[in-house]
KOLPA-152786 format. One record per residue (C-alpha): residue number from 1; x, y, z; residue in three letters. Coordinates in nm, 2 decimals, m for minus. Layout:
REM residues N
+-----+--------+--------+--------+------+
! pos !      X !      Y !      Z ! code !
+-----+--------+--------+--------+------+
! NUM !      X !      Y !      Z !  ALA !
...
+-----+--------+--------+--------+------+
This chain:
REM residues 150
+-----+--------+--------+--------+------+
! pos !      X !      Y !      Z ! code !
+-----+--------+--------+--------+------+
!   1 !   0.00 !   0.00 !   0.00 !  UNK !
!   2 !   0.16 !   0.34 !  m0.06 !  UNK !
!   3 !   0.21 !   0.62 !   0.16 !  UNK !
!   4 !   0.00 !   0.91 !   0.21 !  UNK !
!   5 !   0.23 !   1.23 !   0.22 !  UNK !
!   6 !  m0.03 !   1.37 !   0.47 !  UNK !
!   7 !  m0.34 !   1.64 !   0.40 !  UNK !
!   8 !  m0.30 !   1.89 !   0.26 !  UNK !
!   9 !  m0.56 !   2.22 !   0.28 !  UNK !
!  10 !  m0.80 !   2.31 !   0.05 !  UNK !
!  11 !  m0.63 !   2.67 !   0.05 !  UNK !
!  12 !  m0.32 !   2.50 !   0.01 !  UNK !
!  13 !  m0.40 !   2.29 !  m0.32 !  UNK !
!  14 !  m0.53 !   2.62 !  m0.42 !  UNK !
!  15 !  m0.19 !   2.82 !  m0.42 !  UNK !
!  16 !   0.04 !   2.55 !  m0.55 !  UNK !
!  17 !  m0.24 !   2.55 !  m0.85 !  UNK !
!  18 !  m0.27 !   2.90 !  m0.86 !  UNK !
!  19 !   0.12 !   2.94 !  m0.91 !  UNK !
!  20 !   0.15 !   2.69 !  m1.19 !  UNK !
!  21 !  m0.07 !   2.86 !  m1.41 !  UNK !
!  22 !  m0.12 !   3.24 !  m1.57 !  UNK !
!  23 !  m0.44 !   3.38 !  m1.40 !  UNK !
!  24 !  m0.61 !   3.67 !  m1.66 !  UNK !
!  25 !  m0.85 !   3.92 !  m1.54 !  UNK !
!  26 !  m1.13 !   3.88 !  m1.81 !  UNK !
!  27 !  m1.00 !   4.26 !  m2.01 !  UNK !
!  28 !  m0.61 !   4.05 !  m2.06 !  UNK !
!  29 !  m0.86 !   3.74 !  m2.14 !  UNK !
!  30 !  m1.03 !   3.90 !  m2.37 !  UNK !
!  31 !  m0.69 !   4.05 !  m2.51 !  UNK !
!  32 !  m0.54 !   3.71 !  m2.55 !  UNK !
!  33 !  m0.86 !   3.55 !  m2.73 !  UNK !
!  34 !  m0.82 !   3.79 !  m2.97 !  UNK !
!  35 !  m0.44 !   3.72 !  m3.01 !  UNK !
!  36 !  m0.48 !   3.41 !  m3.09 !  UNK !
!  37 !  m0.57 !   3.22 !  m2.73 !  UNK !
!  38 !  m0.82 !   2.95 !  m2.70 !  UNK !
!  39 !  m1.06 !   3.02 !  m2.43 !  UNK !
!  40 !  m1.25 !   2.71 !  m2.31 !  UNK !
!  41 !  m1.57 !   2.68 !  m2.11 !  UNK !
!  42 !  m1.56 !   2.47 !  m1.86 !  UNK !
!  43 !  m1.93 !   2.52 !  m1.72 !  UNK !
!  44 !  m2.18 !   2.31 !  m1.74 !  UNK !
!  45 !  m2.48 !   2.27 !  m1.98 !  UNK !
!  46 !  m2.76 !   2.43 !  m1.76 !  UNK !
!  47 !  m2.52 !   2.66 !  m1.62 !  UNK !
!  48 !  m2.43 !   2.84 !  m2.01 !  UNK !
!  49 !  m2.81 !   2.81 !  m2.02 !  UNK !
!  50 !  m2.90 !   2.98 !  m1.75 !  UNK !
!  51 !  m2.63 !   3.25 !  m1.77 !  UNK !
!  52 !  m2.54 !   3.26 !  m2.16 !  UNK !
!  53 !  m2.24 !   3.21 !  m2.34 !  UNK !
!  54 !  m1.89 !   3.38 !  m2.47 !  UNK !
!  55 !  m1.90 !   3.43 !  m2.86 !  UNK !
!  56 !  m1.58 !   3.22 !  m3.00 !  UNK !
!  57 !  m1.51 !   3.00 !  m2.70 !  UNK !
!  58 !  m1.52 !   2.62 !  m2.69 !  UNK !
!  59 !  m1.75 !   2.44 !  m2.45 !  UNK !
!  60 !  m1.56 !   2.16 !  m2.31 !  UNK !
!  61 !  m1.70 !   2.02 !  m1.98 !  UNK !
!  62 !  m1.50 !   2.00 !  m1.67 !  UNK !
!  63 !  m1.56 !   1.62 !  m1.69 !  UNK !
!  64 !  m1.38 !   1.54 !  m2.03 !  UNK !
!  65 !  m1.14 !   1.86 !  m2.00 !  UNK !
!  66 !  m0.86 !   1.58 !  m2.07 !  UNK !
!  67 !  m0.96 !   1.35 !  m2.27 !  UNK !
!  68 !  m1.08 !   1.66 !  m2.51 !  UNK !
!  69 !  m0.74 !   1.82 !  m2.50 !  UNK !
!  70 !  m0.48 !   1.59 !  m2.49 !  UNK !
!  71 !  m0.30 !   1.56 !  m2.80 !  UNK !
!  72 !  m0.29 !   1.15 !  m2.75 !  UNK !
!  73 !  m0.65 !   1.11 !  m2.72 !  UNK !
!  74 !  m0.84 !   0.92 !  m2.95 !  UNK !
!  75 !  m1.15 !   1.15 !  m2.82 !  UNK !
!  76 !  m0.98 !   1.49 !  m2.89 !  UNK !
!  77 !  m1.14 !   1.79 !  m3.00 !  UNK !
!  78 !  m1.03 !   1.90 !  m3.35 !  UNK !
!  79 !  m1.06 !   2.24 !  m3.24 !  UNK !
!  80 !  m0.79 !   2.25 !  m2.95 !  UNK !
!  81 !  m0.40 !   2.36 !  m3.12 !  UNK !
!  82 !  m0.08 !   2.18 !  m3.00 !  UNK !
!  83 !   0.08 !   2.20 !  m2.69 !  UNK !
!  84 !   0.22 !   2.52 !  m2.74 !  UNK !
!  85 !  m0.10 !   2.75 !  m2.79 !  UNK !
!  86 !  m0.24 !   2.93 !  m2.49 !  UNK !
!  87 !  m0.53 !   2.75 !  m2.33 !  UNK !
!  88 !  m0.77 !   2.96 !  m2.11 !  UNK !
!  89 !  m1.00 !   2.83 !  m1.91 !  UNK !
!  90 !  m1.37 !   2.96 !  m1.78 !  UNK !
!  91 !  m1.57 !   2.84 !  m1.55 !  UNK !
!  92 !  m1.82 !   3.01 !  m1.31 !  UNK !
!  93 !  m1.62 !   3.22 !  m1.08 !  UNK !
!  94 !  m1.26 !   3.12 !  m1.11 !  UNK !
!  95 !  m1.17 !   2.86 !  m0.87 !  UNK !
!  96 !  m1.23 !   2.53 !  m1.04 !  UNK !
!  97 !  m1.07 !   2.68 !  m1.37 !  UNK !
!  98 !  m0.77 !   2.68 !  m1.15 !  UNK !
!  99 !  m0.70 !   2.31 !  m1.09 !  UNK !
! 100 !  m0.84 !   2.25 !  m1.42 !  UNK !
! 101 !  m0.56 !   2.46 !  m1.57 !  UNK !
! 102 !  m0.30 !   2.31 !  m1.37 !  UNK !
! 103 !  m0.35 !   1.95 !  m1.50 !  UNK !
! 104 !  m0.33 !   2.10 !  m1.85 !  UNK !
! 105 !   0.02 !   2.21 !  m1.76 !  UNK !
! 106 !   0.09 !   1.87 !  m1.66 !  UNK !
! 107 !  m0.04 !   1.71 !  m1.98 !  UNK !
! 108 !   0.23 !   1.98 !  m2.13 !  UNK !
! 109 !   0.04 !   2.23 !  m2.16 !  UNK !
! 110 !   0.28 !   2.51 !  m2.07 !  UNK !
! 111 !   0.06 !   2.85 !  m2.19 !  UNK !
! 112 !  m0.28 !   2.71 !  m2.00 !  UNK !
! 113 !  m0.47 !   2.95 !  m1.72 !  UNK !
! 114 !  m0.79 !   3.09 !  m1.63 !  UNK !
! 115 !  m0.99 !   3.35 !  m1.60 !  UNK !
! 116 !  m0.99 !   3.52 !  m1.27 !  UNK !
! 117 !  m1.36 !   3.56 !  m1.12 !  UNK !
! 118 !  m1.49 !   3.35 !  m1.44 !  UNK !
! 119 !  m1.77 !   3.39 !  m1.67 !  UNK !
! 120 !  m1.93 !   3.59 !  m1.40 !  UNK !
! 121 !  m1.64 !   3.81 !  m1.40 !  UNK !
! 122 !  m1.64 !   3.85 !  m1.75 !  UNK !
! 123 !  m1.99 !   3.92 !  m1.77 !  UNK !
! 124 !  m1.98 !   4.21 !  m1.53 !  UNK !
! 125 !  m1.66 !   4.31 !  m1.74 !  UNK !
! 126 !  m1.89 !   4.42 !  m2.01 !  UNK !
! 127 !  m1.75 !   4.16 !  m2.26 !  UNK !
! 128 !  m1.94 !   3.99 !  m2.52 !  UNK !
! 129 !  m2.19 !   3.71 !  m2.39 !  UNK !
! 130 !  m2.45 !   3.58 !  m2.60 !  UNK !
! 131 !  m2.74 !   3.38 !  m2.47 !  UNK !
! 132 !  m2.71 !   3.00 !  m2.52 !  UNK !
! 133 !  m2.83 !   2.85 !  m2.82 !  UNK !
! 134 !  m3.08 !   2.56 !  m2.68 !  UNK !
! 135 !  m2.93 !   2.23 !  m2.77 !  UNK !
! 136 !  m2.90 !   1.86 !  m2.66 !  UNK !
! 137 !  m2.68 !   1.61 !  m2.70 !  UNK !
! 138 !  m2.72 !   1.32 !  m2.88 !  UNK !
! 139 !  m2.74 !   1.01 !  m2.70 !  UNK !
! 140 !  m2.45 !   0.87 !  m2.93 !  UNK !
! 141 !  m2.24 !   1.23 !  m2.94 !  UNK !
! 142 !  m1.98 !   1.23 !  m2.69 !  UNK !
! 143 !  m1.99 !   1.57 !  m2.47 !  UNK !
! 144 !  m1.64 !   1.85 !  m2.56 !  UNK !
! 145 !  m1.63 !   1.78 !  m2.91 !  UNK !
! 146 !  m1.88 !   2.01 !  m3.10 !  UNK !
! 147 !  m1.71 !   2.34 !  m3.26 !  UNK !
! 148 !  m1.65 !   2.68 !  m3.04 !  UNK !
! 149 !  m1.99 !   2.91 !  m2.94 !  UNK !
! 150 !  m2.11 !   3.15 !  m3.19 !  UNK !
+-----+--------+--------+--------+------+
């Protein structure tokens, strides 16, 4: 049986996460997109329904973020660039972007972060949202793979 190293805190996990990756308030986000970044939406189905969308991001949820990314997956999104382009992530207020960023850097990722406060930060930014286009997926379609938000 292996070892446990010991708990660690919540807060903890948080900072060694949060100094891995390159946190964007949602104006450098915004910035970045339009330089070439790929942000990624991380939020649940109901919750881009409820609250909208961001025009020209890619909705991969949190639970496939890996499989949809990794450039050795058989399930990969066509839409995701090589290791080298700059991965941001989005999800509802910034905090589980942040350990979903961090295990992009570890698949090699070395340009993945977040957006600080998330798409509620964004929102109140004053940056383009769009409301969700109603959709369901197929029972067949695998969730992460469909093409980026218009």
């Amino acid at each position: 049986m292996a070892v446990s190293p010991g708990r660690r805190s919540l807060a903890e996990l948080f900072a060694d996460a949060h100094a891995r990756i390159e946190r964007l308030d949602p104006v450098q986000a915004h910035r970045a997109t339009r330089s070439g970044a790929l942000l990624i939406d991380i939020r649940s189905d109901l919750d881009r329904e409820r609250d909208g969308v961001v025009p020209g991001a890619l909705h991969i949820p949190r639970t496939v973020l890996e499989w949809r990314v990794d450039p050795d997956s058989p399930r990969r999104n066509p839409h995701v660039g090589g290791l080298d382009q700059q991965l941001i992530l989005l999800c509802d207020h910034g905090y589980s972007s942040v350990f979903a960023a961090v295990t992009l850097v570890e698949l090699g990722f070395a340009r993945a972060g977040d957006v600080i406060g998330g798409y509620a930060a964004w929102r109140d930014a004053g940056l383009p949202t769009a409301p969700a286009r109603p959709w369901r997926r197929g029972a067949d379609e695998p969730a992460g793979l469909r093409a980026p938000d218009e």
